[in-house]
C-alpha positions in Angstrom: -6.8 -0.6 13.6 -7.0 3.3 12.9 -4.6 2.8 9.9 -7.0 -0.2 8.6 -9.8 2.2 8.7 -7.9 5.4 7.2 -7.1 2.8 4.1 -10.4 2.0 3.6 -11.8 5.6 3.8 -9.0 6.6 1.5 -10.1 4.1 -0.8 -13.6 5.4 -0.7 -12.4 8.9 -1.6 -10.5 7.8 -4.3 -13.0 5.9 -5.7 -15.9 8.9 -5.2 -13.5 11.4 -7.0 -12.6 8.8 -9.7 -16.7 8.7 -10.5 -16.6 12.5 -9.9 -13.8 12.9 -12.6 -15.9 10.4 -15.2 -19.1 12.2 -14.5 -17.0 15.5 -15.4 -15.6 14.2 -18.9 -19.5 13.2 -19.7 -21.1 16.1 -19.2 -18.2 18.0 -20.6 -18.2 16.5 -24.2 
């Protein structure tokens, strides 16, 4: 169960710093 939920949140975090990293290159160009 506890690994379930650890995958999910990591996938969450990977996903919020993937939109982080897009929203970077926009404003940076």
């Amino acid at each position: 169960d506890f690994d379930e939920d650890h995958q999910e949140m990591m996938t969450d975090y990977s996903d919020d710093l993937q939109s982080i990293k897009l929203d970077q290159q926009e404003h940076g160009e």
